[in-house]
N, CA, C and O atoms as a printed pandas DataFrame, in Angstrom:
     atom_number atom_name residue_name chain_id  residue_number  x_coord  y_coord  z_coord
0              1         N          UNK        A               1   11.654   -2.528   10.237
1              2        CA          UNK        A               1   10.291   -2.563    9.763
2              3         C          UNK        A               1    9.408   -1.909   10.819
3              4         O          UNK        A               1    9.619   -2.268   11.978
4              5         N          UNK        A               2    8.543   -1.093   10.624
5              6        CA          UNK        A               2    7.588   -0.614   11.011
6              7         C          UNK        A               2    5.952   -0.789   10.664
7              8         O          UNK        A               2    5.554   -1.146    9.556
8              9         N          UNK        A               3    5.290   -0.554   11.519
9             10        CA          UNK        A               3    3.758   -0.760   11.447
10            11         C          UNK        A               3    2.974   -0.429   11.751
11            12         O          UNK        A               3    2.742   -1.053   12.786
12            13         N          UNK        A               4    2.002    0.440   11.527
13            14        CA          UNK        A               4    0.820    1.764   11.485
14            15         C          UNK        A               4   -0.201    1.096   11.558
15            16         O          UNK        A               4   -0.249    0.199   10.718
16            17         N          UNK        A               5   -1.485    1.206   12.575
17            18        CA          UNK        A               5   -2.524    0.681   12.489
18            19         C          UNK        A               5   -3.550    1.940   12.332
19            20         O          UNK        A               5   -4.713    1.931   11.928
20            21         N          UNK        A               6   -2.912    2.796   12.687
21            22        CA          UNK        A               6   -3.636    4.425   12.405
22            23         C          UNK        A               6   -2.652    4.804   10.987
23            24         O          UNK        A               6   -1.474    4.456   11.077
24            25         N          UNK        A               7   -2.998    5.356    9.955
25            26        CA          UNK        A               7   -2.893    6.064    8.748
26            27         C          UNK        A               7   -1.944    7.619    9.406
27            28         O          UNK        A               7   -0.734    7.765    9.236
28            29         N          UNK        A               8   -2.804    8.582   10.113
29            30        CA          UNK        A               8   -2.474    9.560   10.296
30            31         C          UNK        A               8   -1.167    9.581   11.341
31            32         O          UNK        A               8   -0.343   10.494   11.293
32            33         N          UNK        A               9   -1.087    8.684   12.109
33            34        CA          UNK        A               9    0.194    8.302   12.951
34            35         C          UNK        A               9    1.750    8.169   11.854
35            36         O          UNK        A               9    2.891    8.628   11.896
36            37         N          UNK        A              10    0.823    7.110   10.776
37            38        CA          UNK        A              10    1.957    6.987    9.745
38            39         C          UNK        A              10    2.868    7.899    8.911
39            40         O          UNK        A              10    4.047    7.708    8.615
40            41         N          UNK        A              11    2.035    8.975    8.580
41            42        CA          UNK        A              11    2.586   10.090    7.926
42            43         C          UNK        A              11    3.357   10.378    8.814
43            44         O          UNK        A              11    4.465    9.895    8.581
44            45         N          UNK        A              12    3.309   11.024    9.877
45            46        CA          UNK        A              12    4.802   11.565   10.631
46            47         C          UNK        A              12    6.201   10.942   10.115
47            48         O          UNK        A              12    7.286   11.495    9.938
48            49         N          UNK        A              13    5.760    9.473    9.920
49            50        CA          UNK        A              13    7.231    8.992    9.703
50            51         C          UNK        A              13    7.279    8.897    8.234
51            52         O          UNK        A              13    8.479    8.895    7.958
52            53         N          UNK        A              14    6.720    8.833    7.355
53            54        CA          UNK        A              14    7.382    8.826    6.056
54            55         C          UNK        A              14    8.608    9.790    5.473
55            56         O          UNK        A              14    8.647   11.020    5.511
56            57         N          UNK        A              15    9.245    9.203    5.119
57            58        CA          UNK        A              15   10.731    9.411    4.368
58            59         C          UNK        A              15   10.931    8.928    3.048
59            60         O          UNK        A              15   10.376    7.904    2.649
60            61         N          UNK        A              16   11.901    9.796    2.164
61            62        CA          UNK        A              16   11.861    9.685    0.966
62            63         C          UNK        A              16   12.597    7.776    1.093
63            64         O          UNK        A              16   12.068    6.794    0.571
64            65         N          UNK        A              17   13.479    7.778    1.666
65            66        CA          UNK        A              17   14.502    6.126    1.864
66            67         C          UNK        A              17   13.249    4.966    2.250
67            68         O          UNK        A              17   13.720    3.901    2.650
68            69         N          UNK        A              18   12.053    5.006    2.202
69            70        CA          UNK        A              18   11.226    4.278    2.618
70            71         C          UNK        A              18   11.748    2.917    1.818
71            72         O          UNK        A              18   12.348    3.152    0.770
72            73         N          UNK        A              19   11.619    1.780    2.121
73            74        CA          UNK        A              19   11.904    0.853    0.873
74            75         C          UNK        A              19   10.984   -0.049    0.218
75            76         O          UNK        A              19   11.151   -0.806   -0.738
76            77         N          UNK        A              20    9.197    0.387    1.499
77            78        CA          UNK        A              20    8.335   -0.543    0.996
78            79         C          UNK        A              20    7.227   -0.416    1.894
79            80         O          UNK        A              20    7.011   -1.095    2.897
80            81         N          UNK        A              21    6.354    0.794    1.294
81            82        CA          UNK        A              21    4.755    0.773    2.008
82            83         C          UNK        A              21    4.174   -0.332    1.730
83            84         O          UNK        A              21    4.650   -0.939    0.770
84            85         N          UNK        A              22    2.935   -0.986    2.475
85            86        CA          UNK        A              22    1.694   -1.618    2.296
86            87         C          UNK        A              22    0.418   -1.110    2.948
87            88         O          UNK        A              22   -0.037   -1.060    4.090
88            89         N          UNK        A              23   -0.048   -0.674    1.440
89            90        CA          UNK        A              23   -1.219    0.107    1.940
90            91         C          UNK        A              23   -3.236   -0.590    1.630
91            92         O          UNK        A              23   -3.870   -0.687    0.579
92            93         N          UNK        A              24   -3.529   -0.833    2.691
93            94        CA          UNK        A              24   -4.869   -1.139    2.150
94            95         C          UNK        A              24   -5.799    0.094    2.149
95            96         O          UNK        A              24   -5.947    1.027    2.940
96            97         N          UNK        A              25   -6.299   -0.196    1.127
97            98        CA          UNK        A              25   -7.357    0.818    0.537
98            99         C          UNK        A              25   -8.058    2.276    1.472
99           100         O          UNK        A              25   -7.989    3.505    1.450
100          101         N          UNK        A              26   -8.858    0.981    2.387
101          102        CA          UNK        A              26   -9.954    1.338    3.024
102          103         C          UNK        A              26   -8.977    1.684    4.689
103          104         O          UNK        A              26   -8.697    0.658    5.309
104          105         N          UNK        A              27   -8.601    2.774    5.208
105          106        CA          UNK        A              27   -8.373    2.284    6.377
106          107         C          UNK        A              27   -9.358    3.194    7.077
107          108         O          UNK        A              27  -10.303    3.607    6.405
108          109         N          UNK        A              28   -9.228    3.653    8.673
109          110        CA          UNK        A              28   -9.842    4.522    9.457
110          111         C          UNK        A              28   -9.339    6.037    9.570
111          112         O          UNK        A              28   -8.290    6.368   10.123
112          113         N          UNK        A              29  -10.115    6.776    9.051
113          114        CA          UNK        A              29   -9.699    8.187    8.875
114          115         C          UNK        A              29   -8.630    8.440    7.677
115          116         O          UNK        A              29   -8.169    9.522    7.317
116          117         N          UNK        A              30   -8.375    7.200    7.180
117          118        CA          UNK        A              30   -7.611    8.285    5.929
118          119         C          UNK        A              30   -7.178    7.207    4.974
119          120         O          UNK        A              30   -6.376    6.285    5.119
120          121         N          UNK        A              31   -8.052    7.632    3.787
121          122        CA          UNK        A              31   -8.158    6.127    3.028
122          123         C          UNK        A              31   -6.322    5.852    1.417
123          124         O          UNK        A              31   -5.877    6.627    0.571
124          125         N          UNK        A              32   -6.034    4.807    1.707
125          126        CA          UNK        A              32   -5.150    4.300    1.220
126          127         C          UNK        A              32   -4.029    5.469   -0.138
127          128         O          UNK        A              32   -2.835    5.671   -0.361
128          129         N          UNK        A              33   -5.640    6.024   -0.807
129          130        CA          UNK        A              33   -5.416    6.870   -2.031
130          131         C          UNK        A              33   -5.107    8.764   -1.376
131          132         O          UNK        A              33   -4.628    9.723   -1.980
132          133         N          UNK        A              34   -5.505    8.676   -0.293
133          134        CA          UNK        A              34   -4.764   10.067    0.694
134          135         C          UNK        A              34   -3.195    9.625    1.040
135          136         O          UNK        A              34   -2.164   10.242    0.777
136          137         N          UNK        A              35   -3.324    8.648    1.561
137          138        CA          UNK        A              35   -2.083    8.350    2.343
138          139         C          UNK        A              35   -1.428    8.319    0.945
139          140         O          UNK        A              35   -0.934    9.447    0.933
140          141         N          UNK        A              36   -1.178    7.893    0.035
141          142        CA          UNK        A              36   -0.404    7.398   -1.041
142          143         C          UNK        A              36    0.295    8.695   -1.571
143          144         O          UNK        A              36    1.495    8.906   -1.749
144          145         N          UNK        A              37   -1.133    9.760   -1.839
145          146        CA          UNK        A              37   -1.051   10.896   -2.340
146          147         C          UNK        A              37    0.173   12.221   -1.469
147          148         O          UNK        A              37    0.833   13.080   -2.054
148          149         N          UNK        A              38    0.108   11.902    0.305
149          150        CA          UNK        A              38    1.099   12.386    1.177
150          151         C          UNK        A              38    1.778   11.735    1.058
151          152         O          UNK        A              38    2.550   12.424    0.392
152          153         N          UNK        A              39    2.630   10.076    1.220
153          154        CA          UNK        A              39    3.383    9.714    0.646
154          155         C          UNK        A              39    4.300   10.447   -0.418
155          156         O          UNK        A              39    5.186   11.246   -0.114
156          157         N          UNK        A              40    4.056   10.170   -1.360
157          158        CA          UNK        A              40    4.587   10.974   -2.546
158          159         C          UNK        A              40    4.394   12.910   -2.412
159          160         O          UNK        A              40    5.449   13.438   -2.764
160          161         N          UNK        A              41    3.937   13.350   -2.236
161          162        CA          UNK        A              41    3.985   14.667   -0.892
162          163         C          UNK        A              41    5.512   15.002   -0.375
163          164         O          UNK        A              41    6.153   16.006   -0.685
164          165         N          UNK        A              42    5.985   13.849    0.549
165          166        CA          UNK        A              42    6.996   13.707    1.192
166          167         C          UNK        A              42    8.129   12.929    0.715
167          168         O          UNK        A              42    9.139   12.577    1.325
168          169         N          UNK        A              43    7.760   12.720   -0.539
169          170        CA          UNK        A              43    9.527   12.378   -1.130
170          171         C          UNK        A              43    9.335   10.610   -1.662
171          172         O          UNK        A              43   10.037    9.999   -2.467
172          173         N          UNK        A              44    8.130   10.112   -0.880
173          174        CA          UNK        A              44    8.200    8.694   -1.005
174          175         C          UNK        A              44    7.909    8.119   -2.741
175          176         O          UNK        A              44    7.071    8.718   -3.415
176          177         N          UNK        A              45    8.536    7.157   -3.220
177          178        CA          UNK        A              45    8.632    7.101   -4.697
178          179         C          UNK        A              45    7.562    5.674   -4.462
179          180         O          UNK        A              45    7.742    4.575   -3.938
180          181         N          UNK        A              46    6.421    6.318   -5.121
181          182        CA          UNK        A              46    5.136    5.585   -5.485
182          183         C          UNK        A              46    5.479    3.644   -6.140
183          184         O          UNK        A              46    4.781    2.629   -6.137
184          185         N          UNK        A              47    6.790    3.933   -6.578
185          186        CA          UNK        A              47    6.963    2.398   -7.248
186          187         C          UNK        A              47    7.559    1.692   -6.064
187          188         O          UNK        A              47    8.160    0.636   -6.258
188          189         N          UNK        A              48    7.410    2.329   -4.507
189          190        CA          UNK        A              48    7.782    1.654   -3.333
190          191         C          UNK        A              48    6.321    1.417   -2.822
191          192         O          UNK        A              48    6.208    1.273   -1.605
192          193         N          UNK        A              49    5.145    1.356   -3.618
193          194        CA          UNK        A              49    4.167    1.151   -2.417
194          195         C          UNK        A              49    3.337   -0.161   -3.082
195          196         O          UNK        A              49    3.636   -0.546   -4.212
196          197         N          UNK        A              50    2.586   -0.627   -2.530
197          198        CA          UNK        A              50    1.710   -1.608   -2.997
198          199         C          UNK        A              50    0.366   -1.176   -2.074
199          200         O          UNK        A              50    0.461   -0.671   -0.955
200          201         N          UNK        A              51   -0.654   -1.414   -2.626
201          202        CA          UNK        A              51   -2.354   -1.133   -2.902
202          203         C          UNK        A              51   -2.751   -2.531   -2.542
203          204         O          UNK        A              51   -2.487   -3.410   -3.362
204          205         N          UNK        A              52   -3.391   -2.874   -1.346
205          206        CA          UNK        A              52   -4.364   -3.749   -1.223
206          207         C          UNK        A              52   -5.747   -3.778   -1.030
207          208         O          UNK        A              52   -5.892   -2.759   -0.353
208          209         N          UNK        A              53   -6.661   -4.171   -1.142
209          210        CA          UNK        A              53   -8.151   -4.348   -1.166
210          211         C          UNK        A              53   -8.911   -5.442   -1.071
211          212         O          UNK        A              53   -8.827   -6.340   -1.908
212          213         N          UNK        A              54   -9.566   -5.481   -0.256
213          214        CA          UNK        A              54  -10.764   -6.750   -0.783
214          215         C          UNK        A              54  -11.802   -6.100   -1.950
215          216         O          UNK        A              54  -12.667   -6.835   -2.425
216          217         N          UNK        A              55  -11.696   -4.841   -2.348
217          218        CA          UNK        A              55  -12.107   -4.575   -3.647
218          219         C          UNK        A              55  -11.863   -5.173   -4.898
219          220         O          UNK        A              55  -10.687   -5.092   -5.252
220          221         N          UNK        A              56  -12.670   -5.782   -5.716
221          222        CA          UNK        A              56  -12.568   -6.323   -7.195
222          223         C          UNK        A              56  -10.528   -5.764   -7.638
223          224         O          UNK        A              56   -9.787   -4.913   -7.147
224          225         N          UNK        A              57  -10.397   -6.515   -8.456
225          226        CA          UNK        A              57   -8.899   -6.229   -9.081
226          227         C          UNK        A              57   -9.465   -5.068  -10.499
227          228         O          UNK        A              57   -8.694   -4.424  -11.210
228          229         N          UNK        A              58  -10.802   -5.073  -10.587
229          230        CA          UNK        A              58  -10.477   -3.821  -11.873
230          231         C          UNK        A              58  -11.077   -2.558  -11.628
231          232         O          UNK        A              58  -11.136   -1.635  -12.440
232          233         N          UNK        A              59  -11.741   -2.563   -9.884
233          234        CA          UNK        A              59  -11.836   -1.045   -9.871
234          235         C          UNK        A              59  -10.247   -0.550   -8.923
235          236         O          UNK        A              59   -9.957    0.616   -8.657
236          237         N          UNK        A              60   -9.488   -1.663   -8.586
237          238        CA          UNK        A              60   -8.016   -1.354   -8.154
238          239         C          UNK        A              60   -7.361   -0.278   -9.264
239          240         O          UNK        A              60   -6.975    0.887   -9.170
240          241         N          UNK        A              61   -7.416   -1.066  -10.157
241          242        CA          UNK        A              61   -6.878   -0.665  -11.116
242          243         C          UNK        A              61   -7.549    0.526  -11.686
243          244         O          UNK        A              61   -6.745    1.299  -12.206
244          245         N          UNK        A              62   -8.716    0.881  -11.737
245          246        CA          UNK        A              62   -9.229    1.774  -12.075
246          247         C          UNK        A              62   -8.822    3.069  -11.324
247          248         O          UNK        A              62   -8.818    4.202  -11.806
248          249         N          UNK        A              63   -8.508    2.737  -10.157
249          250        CA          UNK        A              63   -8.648    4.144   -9.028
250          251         C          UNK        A              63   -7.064    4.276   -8.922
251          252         O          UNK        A              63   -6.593    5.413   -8.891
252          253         N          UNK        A              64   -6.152    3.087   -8.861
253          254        CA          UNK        A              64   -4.788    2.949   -9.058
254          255         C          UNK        A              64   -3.729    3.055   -9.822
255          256         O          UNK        A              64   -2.639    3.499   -9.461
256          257         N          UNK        A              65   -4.097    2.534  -11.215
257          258        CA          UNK        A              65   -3.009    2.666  -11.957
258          259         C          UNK        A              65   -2.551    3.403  -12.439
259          260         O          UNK        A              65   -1.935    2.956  -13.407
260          261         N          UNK        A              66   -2.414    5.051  -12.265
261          262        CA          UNK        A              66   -2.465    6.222  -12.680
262          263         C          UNK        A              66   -1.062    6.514  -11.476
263          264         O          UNK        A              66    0.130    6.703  -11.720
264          265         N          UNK        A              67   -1.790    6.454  -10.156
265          266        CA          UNK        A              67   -0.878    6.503   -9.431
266          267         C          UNK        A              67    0.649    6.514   -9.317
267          268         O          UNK        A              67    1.418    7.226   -8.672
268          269         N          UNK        A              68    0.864    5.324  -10.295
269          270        CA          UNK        A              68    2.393    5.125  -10.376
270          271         C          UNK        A              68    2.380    4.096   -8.928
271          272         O          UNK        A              68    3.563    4.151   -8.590
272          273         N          UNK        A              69    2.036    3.662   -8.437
273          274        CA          UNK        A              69    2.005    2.587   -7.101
274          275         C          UNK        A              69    3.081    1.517   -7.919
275          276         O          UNK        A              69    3.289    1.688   -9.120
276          277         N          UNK        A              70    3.721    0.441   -7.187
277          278        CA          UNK        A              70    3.707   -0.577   -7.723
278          279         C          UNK        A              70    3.230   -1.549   -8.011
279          280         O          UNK        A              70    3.677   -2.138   -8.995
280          281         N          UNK        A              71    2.165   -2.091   -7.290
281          282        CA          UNK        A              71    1.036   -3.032   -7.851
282          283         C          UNK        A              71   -0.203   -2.805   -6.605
283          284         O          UNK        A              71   -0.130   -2.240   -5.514
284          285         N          UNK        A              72   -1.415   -3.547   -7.333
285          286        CA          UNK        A              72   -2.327   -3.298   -6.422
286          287         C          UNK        A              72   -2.863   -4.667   -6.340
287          288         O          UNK        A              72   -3.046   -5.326   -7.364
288          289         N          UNK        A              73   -3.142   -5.153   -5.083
289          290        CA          UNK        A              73   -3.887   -6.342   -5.018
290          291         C          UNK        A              73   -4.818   -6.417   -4.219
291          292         O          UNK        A              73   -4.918   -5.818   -3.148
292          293         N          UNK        A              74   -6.058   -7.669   -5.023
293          294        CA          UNK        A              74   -7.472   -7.832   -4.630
294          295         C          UNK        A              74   -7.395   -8.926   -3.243
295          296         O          UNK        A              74   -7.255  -10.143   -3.356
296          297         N          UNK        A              75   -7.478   -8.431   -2.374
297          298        CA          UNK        A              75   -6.981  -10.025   -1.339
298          299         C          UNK        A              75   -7.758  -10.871   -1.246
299          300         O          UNK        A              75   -7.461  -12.019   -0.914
300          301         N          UNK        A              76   -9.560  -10.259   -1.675
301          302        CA          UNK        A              76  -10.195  -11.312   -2.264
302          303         C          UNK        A              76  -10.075  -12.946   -3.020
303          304         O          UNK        A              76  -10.511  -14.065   -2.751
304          305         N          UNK        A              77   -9.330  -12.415   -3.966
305          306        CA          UNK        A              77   -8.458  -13.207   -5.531
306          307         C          UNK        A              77   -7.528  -14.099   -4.728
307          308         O          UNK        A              77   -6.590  -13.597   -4.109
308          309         N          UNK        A              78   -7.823  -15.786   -4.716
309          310        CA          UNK        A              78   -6.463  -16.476   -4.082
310          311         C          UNK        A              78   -5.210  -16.744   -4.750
311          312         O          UNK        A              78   -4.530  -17.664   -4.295
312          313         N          UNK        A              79   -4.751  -16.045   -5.834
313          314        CA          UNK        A              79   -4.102  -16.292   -6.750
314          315         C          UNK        A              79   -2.841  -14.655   -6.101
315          316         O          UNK        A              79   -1.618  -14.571   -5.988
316          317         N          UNK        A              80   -3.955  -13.687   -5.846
317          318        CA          UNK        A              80   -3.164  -12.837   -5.310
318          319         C          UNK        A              80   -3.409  -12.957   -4.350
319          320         O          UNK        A              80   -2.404  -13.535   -3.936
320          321         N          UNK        A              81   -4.042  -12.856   -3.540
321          322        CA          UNK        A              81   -3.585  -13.441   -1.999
322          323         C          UNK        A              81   -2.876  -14.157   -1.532
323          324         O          UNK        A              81   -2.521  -13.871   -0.389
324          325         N          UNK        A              82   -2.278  -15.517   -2.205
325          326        CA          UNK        A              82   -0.949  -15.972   -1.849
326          327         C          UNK        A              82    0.221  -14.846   -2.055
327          328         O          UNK        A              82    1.062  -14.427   -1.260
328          329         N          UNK        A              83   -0.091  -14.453   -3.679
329          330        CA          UNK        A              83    1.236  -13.537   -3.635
330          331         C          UNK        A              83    1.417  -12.657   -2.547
331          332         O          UNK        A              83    2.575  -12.398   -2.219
332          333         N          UNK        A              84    0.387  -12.105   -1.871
333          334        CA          UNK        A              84    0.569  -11.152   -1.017
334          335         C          UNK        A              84    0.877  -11.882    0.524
335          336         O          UNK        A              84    1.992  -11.456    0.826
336          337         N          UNK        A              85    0.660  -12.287    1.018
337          338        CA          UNK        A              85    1.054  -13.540    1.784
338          339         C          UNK        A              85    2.807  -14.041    1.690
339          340         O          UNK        A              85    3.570  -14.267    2.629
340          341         N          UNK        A              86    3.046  -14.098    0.370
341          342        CA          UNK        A              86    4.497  -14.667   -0.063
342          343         C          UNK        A              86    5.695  -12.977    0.249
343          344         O          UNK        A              86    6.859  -13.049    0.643
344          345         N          UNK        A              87    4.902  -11.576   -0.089
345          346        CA          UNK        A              87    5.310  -10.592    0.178
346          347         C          UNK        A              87    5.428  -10.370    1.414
347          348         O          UNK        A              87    6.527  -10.294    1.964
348          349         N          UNK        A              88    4.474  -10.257    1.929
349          350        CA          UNK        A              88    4.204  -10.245    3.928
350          351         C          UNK        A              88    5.508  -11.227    4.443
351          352         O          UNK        A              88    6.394  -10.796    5.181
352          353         N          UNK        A              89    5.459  -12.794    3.855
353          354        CA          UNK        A              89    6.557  -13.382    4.759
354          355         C          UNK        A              89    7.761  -12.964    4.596
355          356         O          UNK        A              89    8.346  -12.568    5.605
356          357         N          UNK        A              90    8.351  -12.941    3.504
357          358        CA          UNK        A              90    9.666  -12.318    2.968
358          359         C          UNK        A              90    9.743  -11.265    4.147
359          360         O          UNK        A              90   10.577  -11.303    5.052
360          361         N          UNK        A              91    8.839  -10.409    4.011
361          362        CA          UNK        A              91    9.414   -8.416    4.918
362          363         C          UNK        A              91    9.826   -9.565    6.221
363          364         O          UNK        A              91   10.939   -9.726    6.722
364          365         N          UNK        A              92    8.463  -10.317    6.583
365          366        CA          UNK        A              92    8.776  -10.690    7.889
366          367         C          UNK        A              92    9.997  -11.403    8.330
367          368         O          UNK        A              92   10.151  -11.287    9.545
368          369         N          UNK        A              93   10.846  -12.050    7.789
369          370        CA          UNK        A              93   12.035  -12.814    7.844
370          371         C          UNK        A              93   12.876  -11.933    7.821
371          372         O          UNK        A              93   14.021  -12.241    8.149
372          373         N          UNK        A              94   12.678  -11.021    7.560
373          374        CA          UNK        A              94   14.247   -9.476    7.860
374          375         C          UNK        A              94   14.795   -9.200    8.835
375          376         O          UNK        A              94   15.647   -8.311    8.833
C-alpha cells in the first residue's frame, strides 16, 4: 500500500495492476477528476477507484458517475462515512 499526499507525486506511480485508488475530490494542485482522468490515461481501470468528498452525494454523482469510478462518497453523510471508514480499515489490516 501506498500513499500520496501530493496528487502530482502520485501520477508517477500509477500502473495499470493498481488494485485500489482513493481519491478525494478537492486536493492541492490537482483536483480528484484530473487525477482520475490520468489515471485511466495510464492504464488504471476506473472501477478500481473510489471518489470522496465532503461535497453533497448528488453533485458527486453529478460530476462522477459518467466516469466509470467505482463509487463516490459524501464523507459528510454518516451512513457513508462509516462505510468509508470500514474501507480504510480493511486496506489497513493488509
Amino acid at each position: 500500500m501506498e500513499t500520496f499526499s501530493d496528487p502530482r507525486v502520485a501520477l508517477g506511480e500509477f500502473r495499470p495492476d493498481i488494485h485500489l485508488m482513493l481519491l478525494d475530490w478537492e486536493m492541492p494542485g490537482l483536483d480528484g477528476a484530473a487525477v482520475l482522468e490520468e489515471a485511466r490515461r495510464r492504464g488504471v481501470d476506473p472501477k478500481r477507484v473510489i471518489i470522496s468528498s465532503s461535497h453533497p452525494a448528488n453533485e458527486l454523482h453529478r460530476a462522477f458517475d459518467a466516469s466509470g469510478c467505482l463509487a463516490v462518497i459524501e464523507k459528510a453523510e454518516p451512513e457513508q462515512q462509516a462505510a468509508f471508514m470500514m474501507i480504510l480499515d480493511s486496506i489497513m489490516k493488509r
